[in-house]
Structures are given as C-alpha cells and as structure tokens.
C-alpha positions as CSV (number, residue, x, y, z in Angstrom):
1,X,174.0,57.4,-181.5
2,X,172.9,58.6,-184.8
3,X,171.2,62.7,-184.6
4,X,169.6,63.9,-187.4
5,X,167.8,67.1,-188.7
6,X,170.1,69.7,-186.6
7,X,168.9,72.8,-188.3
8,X,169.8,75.1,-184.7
9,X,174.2,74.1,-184.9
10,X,174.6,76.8,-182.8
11,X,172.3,75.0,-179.9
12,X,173.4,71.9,-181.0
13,X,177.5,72.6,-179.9
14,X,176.5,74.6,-177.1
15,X,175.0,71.2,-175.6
16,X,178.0,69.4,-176.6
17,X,180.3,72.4,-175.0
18,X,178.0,71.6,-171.6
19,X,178.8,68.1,-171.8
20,X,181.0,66.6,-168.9
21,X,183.1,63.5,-170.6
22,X,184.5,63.8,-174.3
23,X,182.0,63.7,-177.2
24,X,183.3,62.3,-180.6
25,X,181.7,62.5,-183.6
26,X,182.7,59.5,-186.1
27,X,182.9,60.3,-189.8
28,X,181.9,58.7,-192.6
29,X,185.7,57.1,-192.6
30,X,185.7,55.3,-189.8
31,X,187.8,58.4,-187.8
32,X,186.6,60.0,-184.3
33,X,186.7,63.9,-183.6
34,X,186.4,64.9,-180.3
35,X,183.7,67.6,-180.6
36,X,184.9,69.0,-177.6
37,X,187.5,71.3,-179.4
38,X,186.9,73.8,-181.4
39,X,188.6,73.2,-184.2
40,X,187.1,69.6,-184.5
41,X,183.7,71.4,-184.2
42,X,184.7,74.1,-187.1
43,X,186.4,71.2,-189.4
44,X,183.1,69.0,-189.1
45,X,180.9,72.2,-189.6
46,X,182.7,72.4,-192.6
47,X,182.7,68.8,-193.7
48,X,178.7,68.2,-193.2
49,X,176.5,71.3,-192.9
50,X,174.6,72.6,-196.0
51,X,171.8,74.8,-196.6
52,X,171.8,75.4,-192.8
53,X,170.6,72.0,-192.0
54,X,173.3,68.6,-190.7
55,X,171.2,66.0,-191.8
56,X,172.9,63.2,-189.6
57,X,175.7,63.1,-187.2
58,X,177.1,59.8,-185.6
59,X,178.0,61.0,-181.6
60,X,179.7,58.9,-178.9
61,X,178.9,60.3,-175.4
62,X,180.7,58.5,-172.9
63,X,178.8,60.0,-170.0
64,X,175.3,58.8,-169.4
65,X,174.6,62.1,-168.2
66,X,175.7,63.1,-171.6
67,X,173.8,60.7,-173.7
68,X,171.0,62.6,-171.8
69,X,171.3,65.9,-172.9
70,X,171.9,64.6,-176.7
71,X,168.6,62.8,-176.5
72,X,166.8,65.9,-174.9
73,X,168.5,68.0,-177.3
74,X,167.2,65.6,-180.2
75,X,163.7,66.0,-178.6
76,X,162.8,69.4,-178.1
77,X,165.1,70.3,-181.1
C-alpha cells in the first residue's frame, strides 16, 4: 500500500510500533525494511523525510488488523 503526505512521523511509527505482524517498507530499490526496528525506522527517516513532510512510503502489513490501522492512520492523518 502506497501512504503519502506523513507530515506527523512521530504518529506515523508509533502506529507502526502498535502493529502486531512485521511491517516493511520497500524502497525505491526493490529492498524491504522491516519498520519494526528501530534502526530500519531511523535509516528510512533518513533516506526519505524532508522539510518535515515523507511524501510517499510503500508499506506491506501482513496483518489485516494492521492494514487497518495504516488506513485509519492515512485517514485522520
């Protein structure tokens, strides 16, 4: 699933943190970080945000429960 605009990061990993199954963000490559970690999360902070705004993300949720919260989180913002 493709989530764009994500101008509150902080909000944004705290919904992937309460996420029950892994989480992966694909990059532009091809490769999958599990967002999950922390590191991952820091590395892909560092690789896409700008002007305090990530314009788009691709996520895999492998829980439906977890495609949920994405989609609310996309939502409500």
């Amino acid at each position: 699933m493709k989530i764009q605009n994500i101008d509150n990061v902080e909000k944004f990993f705290k919904v992937i943190d309460s996420c029950k199954g892994k989480v992966e963000l694909v990059t532009g490559e091809g490769d999958r970080l599990n967002l999950k970690s922390k590191l991952s999360q820091y590395v892909s902070l560092a690789n896409i945000f700008s002007d305090g705004t990530i314009e788009e993300l691709e996520v895999i949720a492998y829980e439906p429960e977890d495609t949920a919260k994405l989609v609310e989180f996309m939502m409500e913002g």
